[in-house]
N, CA, C and O atoms as a Maestro MAE file, in Angstrom:
{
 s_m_m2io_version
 :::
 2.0.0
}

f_m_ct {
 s_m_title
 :::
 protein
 m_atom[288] {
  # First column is atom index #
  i_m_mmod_type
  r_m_x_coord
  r_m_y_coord
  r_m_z_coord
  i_m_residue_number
  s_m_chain_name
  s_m_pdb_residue_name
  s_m_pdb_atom_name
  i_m_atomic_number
  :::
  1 25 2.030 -4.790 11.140 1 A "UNK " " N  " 7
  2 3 1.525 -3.547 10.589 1 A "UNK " " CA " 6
  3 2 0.285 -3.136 11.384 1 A "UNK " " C  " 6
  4 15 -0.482 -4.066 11.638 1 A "UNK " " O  " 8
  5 25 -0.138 -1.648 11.926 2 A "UNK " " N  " 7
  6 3 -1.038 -1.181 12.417 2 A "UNK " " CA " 6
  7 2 -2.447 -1.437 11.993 2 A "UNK " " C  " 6
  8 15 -2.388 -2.014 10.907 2 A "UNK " " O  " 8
  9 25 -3.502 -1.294 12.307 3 A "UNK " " N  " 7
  10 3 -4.749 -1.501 12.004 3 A "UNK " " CA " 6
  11 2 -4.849 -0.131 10.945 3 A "UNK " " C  " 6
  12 15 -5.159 -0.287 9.764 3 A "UNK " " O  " 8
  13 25 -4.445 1.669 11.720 4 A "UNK " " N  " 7
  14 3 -4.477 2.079 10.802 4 A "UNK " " CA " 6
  15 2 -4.286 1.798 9.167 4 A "UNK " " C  " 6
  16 15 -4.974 1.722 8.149 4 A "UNK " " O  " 8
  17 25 -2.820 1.690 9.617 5 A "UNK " " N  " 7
  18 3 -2.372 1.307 7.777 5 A "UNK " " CA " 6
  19 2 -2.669 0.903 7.329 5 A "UNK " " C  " 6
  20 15 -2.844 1.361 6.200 5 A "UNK " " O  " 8
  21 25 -3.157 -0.618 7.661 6 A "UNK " " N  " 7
  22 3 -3.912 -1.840 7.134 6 A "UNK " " CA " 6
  23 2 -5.327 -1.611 6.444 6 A "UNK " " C  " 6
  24 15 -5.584 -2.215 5.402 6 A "UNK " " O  " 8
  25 25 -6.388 -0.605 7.109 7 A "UNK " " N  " 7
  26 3 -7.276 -0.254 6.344 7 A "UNK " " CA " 6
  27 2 -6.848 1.058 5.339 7 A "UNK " " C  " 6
  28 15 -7.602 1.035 4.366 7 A "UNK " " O  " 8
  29 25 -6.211 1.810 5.283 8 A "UNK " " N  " 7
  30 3 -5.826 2.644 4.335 8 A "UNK " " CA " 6
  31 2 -5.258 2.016 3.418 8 A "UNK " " C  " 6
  32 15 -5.680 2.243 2.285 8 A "UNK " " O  " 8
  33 25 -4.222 1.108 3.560 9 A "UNK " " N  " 7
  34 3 -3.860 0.018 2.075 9 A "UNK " " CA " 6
  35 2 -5.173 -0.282 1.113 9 A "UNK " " C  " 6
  36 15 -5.350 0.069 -0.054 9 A "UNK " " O  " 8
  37 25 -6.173 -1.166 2.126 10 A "UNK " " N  " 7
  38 3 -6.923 -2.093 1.757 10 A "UNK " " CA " 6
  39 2 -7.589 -0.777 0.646 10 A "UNK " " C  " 6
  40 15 -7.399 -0.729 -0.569 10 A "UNK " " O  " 8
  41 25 -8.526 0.372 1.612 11 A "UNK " " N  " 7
  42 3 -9.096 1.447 0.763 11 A "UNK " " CA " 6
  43 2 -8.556 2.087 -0.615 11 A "UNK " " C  " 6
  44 15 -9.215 2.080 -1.655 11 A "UNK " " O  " 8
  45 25 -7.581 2.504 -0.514 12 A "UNK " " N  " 7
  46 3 -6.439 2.966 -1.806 12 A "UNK " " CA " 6
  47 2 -6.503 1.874 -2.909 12 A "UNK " " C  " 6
  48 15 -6.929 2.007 -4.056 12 A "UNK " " O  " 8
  49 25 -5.995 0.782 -2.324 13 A "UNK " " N  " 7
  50 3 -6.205 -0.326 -3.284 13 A "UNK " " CA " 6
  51 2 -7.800 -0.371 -4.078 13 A "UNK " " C  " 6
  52 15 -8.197 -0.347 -5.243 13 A "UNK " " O  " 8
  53 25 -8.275 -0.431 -3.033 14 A "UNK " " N  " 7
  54 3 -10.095 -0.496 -3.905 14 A "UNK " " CA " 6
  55 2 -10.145 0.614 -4.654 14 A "UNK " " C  " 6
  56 15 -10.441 0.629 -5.849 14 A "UNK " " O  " 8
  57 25 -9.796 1.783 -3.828 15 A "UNK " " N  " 7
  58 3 -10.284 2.632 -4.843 15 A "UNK " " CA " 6
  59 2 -9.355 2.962 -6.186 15 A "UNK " " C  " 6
  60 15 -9.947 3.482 -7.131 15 A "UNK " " O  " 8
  61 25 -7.965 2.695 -6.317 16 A "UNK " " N  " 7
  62 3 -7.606 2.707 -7.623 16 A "UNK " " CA " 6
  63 2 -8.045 1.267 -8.753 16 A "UNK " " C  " 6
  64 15 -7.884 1.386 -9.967 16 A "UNK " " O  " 8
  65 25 -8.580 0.006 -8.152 17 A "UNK " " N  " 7
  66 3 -8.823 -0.877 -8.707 17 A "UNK " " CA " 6
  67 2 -9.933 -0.619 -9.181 17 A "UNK " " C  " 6
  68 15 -10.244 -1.139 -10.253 17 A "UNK " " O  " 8
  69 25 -10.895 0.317 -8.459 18 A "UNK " " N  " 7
  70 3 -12.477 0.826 -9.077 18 A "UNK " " CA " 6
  71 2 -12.066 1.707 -10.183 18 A "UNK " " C  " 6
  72 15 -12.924 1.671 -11.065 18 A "UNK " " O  " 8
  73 25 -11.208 2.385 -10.440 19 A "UNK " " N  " 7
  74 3 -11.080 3.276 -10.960 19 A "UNK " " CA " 6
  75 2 -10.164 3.446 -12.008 19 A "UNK " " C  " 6
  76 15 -9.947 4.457 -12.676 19 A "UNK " " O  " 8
  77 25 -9.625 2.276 -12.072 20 A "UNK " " N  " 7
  78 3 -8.648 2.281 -13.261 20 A "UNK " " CA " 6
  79 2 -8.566 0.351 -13.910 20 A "UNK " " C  " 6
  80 15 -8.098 -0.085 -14.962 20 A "UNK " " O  " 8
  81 25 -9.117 -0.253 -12.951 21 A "UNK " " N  " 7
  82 3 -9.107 -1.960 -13.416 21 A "UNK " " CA " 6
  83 2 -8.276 -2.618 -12.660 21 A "UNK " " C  " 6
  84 15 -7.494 -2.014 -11.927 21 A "UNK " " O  " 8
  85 25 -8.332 -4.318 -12.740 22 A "UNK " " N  " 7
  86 3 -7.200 -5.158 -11.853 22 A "UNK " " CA " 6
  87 2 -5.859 -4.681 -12.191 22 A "UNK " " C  " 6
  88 15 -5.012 -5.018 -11.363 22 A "UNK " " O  " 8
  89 25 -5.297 -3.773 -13.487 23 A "UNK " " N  " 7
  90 3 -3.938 -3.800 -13.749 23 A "UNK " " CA " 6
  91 2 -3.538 -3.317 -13.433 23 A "UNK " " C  " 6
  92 15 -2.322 -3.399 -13.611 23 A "UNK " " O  " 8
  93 25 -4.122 -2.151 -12.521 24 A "UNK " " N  " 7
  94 3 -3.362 -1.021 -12.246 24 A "UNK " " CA " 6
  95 2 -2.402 -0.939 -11.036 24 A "UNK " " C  " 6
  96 15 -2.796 -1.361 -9.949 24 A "UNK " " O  " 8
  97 25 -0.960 -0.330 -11.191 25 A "UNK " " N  " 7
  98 3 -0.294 -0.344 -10.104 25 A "UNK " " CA " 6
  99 2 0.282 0.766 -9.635 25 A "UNK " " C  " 6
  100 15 0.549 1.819 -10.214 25 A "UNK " " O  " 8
  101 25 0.514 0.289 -8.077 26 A "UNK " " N  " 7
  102 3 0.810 2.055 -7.278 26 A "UNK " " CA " 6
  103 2 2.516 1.240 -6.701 26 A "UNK " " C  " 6
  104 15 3.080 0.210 -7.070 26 A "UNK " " O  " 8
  105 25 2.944 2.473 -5.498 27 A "UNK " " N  " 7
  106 3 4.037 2.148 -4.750 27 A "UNK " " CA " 6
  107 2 3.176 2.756 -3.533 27 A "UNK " " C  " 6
  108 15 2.097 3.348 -3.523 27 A "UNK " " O  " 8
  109 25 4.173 2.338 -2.391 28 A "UNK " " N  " 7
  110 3 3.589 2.633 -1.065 28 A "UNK " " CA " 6
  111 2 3.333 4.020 -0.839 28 A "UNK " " C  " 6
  112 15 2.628 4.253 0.143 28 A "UNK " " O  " 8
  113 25 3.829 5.239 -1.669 29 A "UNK " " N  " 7
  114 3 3.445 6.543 -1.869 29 A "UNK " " CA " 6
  115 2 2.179 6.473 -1.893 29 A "UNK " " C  " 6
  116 15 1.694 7.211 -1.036 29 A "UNK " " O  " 8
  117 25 1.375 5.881 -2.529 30 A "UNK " " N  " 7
  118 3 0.441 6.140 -2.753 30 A "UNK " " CA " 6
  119 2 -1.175 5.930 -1.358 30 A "UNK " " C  " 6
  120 15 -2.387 6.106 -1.477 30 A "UNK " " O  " 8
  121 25 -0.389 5.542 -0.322 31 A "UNK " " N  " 7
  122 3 -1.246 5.503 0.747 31 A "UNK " " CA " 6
  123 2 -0.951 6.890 1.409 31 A "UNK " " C  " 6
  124 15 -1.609 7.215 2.397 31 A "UNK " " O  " 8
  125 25 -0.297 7.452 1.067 32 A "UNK " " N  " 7
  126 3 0.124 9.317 1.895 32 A "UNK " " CA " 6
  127 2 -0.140 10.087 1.288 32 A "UNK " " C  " 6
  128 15 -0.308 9.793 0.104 32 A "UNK " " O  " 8
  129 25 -0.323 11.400 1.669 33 A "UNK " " N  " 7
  130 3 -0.540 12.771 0.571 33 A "UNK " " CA " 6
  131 2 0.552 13.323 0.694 33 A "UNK " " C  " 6
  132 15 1.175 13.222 1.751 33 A "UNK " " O  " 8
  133 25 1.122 14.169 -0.569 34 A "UNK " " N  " 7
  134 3 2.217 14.670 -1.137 34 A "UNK " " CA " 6
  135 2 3.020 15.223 0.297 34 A "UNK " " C  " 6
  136 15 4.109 14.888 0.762 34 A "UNK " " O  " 8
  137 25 2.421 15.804 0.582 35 A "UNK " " N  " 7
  138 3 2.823 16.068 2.435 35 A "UNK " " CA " 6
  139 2 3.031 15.486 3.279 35 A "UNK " " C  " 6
  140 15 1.998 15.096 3.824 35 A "UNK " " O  " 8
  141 25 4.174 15.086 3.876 36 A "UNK " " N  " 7
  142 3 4.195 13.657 5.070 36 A "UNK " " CA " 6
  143 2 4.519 14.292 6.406 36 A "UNK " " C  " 6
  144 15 5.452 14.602 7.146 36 A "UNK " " O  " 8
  145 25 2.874 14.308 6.249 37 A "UNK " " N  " 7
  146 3 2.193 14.166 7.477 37 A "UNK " " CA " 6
  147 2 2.556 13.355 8.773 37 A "UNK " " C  " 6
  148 15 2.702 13.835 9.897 37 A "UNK " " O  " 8
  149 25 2.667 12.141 8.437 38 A "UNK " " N  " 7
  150 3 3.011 10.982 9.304 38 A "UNK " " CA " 6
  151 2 3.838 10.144 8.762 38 A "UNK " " C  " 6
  152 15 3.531 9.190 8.048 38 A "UNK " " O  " 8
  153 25 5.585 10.688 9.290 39 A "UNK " " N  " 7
  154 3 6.348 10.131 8.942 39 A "UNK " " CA " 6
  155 2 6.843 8.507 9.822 39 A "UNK " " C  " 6
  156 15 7.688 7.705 9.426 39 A "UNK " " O  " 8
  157 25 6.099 8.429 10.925 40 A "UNK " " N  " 7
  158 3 6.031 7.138 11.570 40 A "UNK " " CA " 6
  159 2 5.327 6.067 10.450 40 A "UNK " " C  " 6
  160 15 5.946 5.111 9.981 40 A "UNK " " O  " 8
  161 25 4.361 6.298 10.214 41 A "UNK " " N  " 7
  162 3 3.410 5.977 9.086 41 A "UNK " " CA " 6
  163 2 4.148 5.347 7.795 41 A "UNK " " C  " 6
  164 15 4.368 4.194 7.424 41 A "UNK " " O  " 8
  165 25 4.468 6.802 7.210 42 A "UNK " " N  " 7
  166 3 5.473 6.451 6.000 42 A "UNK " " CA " 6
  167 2 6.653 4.930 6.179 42 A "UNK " " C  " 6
  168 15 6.871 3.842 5.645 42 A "UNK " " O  " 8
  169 25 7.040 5.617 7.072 43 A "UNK " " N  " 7
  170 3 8.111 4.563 7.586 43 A "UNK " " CA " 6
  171 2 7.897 2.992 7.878 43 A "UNK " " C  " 6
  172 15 8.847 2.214 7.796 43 A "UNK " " O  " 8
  173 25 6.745 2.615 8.184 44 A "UNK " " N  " 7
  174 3 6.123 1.875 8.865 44 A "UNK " " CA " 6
  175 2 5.922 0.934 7.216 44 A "UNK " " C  " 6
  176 15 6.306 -0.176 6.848 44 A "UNK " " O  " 8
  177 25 5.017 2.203 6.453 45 A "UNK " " N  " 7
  178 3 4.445 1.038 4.890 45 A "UNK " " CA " 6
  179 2 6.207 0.877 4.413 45 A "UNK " " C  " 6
  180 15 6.576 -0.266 4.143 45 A "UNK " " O  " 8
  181 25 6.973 1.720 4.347 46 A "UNK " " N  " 7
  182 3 8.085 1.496 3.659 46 A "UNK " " CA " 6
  183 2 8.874 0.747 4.113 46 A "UNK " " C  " 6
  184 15 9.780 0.458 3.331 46 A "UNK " " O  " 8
  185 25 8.923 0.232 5.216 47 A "UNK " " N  " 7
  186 3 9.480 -1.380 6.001 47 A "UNK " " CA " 6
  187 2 9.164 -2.273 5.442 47 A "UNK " " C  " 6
  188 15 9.995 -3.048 4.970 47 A "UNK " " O  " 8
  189 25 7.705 -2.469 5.303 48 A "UNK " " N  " 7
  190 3 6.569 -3.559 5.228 48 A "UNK " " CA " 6
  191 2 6.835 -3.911 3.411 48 A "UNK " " C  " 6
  192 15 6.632 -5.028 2.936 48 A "UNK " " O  " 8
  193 25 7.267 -2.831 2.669 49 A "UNK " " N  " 7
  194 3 7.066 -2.829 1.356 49 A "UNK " " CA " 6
  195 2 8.563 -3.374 0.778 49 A "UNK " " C  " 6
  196 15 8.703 -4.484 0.266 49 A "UNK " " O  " 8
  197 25 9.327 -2.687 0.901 50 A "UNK " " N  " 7
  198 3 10.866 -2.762 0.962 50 A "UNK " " CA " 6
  199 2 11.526 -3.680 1.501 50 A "UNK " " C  " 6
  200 15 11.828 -4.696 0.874 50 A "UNK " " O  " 8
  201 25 11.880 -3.469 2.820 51 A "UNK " " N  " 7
  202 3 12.584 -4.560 3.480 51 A "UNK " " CA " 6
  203 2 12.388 -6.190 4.103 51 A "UNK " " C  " 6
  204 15 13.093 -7.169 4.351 51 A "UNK " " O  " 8
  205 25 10.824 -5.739 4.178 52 A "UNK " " N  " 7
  206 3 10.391 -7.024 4.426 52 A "UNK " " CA " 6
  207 2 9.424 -7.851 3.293 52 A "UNK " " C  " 6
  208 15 9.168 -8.994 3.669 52 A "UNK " " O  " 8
  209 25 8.866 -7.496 2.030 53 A "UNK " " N  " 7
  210 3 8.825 -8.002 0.902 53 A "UNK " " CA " 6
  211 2 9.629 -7.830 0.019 53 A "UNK " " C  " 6
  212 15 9.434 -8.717 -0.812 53 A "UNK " " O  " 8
  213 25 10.561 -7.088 -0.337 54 A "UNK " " N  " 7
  214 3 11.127 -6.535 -1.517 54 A "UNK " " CA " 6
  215 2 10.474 -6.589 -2.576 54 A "UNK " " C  " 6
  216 15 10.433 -7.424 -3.479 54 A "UNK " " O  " 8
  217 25 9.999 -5.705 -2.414 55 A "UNK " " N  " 7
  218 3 9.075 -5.111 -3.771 55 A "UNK " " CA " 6
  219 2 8.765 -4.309 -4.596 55 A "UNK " " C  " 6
  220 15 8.302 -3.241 -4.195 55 A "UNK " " O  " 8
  221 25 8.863 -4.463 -5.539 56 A "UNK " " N  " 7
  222 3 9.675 -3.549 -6.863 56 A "UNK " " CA " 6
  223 2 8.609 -1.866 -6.386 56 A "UNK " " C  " 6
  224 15 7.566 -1.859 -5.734 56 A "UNK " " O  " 8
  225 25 9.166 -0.925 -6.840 57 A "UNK " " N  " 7
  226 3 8.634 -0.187 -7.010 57 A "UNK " " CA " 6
  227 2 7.249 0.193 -7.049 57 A "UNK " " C  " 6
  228 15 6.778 0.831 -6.107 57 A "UNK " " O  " 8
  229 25 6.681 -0.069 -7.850 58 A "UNK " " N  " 7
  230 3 5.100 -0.149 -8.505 58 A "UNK " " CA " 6
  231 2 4.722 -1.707 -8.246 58 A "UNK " " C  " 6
  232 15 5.544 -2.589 -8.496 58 A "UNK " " O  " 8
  233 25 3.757 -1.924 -7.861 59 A "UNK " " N  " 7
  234 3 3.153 -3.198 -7.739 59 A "UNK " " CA " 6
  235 2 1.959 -3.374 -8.059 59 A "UNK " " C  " 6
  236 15 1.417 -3.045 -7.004 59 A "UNK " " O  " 8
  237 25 1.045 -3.687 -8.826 60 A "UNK " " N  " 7
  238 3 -0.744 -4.373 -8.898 60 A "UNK " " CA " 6
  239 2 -1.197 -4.364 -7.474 60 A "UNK " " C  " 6
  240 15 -0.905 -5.153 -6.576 60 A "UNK " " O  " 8
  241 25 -2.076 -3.165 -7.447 61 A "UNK " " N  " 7
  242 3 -2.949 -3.302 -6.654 61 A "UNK " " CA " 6
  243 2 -3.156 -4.305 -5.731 61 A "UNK " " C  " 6
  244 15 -2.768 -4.409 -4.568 61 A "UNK " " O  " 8
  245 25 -4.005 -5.219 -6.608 62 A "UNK " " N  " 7
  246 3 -4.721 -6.556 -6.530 62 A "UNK " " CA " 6
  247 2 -3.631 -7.305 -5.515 62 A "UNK " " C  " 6
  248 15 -3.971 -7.873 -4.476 62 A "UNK " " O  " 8
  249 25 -2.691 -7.237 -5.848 63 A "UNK " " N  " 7
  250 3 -1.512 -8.163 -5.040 63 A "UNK " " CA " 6
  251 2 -1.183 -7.326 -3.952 63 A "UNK " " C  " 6
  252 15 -0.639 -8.171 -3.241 63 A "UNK " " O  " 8
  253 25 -1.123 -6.326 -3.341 64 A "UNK " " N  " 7
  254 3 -0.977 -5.682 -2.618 64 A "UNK " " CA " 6
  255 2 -2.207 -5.988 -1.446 64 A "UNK " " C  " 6
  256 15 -2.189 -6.600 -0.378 64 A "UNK " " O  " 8
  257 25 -3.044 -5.411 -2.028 65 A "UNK " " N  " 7
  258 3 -4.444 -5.689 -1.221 65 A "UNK " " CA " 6
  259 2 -4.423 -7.306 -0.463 65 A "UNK " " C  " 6
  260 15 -4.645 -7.352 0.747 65 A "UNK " " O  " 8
  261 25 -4.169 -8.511 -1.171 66 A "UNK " " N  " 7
  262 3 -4.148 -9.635 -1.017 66 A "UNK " " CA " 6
  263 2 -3.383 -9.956 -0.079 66 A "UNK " " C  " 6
  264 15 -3.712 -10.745 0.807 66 A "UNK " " O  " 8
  265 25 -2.149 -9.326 -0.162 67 A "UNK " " N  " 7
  266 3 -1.129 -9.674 1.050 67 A "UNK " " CA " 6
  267 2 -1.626 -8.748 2.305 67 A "UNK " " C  " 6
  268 15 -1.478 -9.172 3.451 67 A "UNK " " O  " 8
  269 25 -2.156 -7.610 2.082 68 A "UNK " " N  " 7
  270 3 -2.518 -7.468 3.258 68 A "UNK " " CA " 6
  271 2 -3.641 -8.398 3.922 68 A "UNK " " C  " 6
  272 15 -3.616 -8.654 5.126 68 A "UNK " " O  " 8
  273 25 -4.462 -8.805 3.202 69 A "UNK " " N  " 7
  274 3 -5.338 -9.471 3.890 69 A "UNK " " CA " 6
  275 2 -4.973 -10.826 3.944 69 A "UNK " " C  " 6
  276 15 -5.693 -11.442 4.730 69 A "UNK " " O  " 8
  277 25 -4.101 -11.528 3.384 70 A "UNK " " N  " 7
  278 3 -3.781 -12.408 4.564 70 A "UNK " " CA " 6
  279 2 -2.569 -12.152 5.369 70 A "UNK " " C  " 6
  280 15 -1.864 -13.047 5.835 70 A "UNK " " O  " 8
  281 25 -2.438 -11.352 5.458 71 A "UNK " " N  " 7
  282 3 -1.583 -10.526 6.894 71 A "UNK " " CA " 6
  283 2 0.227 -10.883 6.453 71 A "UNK " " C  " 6
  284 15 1.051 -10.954 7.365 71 A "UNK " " O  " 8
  285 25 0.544 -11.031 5.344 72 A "UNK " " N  " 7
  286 3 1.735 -11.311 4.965 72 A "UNK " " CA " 6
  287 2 2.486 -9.583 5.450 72 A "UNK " " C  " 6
  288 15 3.681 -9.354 5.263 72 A "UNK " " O  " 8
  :::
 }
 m_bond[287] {
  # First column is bond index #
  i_m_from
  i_m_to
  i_m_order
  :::
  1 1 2 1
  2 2 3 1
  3 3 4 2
  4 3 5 1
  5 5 6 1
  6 6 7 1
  7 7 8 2
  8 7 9 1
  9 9 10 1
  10 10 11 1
  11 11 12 2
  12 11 13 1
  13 13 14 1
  14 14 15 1
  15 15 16 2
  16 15 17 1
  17 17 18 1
  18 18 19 1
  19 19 20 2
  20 19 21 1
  21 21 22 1
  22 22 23 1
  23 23 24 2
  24 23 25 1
  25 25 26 1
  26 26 27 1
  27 27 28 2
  28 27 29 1
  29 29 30 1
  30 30 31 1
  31 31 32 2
  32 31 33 1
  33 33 34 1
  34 34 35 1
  35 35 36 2
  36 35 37 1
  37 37 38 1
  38 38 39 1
  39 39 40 2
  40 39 41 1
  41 41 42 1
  42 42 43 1
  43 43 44 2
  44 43 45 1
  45 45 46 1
  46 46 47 1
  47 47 48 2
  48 47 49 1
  49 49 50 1
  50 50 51 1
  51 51 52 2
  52 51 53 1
  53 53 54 1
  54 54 55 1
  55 55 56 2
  56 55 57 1
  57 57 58 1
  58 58 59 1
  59 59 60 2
  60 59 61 1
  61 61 62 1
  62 62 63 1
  63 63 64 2
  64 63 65 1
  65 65 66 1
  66 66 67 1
  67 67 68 2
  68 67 69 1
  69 69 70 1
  70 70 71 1
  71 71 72 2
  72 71 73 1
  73 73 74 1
  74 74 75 1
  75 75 76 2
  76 75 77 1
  77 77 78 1
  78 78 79 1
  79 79 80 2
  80 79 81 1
  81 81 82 1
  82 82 83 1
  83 83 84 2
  84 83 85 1
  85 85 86 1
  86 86 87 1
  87 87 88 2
  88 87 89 1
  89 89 90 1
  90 90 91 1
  91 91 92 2
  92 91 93 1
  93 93 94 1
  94 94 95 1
  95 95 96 2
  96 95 97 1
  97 97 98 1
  98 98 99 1
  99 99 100 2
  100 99 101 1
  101 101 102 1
  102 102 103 1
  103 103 104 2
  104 103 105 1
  105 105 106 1
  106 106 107 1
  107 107 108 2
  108 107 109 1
  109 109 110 1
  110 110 111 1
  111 111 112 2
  112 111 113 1
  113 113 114 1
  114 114 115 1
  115 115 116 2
  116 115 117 1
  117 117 118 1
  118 118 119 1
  119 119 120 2
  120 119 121 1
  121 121 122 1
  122 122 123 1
  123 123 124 2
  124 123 125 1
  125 125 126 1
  126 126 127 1
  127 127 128 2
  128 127 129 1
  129 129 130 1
  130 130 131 1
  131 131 132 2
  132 131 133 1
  133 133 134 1
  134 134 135 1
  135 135 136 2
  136 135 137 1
  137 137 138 1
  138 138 139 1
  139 139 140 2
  140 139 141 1
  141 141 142 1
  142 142 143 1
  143 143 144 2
  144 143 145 1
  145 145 146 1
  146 146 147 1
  147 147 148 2
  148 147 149 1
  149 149 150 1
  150 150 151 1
  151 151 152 2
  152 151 153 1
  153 153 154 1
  154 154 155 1
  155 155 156 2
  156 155 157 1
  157 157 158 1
  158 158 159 1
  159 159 160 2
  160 159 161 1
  161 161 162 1
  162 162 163 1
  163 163 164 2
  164 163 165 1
  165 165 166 1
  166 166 167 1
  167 167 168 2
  168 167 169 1
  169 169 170 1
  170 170 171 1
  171 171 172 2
  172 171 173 1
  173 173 174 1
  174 174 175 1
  175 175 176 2
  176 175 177 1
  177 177 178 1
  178 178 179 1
  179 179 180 2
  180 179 181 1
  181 181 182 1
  182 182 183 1
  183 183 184 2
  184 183 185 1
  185 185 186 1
  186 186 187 1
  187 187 188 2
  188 187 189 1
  189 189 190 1
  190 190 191 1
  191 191 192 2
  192 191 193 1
  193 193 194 1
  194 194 195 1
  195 195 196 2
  196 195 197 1
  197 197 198 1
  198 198 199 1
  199 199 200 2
  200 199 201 1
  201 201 202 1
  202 202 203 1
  203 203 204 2
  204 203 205 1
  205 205 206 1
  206 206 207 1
  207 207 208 2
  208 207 209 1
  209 209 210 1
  210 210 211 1
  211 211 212 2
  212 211 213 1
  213 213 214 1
  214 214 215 1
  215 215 216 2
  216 215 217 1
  217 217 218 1
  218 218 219 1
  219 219 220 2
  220 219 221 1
  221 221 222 1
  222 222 223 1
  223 223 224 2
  224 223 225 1
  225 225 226 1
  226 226 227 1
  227 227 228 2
  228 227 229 1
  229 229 230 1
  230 230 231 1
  231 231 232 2
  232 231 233 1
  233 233 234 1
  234 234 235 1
  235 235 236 2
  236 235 237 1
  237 237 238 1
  238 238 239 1
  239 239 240 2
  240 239 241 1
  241 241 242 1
  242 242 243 1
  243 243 244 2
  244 243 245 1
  245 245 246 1
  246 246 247 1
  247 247 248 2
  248 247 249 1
  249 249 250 1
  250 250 251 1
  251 251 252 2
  252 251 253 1
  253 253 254 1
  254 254 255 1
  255 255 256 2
  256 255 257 1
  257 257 258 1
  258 258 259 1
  259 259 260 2
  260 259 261 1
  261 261 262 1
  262 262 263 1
  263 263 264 2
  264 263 265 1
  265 265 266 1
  266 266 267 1
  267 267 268 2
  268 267 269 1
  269 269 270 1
  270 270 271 1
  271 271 272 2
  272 271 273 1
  273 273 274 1
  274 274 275 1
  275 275 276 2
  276 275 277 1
  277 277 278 1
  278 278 279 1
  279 279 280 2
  280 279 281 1
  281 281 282 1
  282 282 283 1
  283 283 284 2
  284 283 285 1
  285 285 286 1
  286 286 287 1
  287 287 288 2
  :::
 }
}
């Protein structure tokens, strides 16, 4: 995964965990704006999310953030 993406995960994550608590959960939508902008991008978290974790829909933050940082 890109350096981009990797800090936009990490950020999104903080900031819905500031803002709503550890429970809260997103899907990889939630690193893009309603507009896809950067469909390389899109494509890129939706590999990483999908095919190569399989991972439900909505996921905890907290666990999200975590796997990115140890580079899973």
């Amino acid at each position: 995964m890109n350096k981009e993406l990797r800090e936009k995960i990490i950020q999104v994550c903080d900031d819905k965990i500031d803002k709503k608590g550890t429970n809260v959960g997103l899907s990889f939508y939630a690193f893009f704006k309603n507009k896809n902008d950067n469909p390389k991008l899109l494509m890129e978290a939706a590999t990483w999310w999908i095919e190569t974790h399989k991972l439900d829909h909505f996921e905890k933050a907290v666990k999200i953030k975590k796997m990115i940082l140890e580079n899973k």
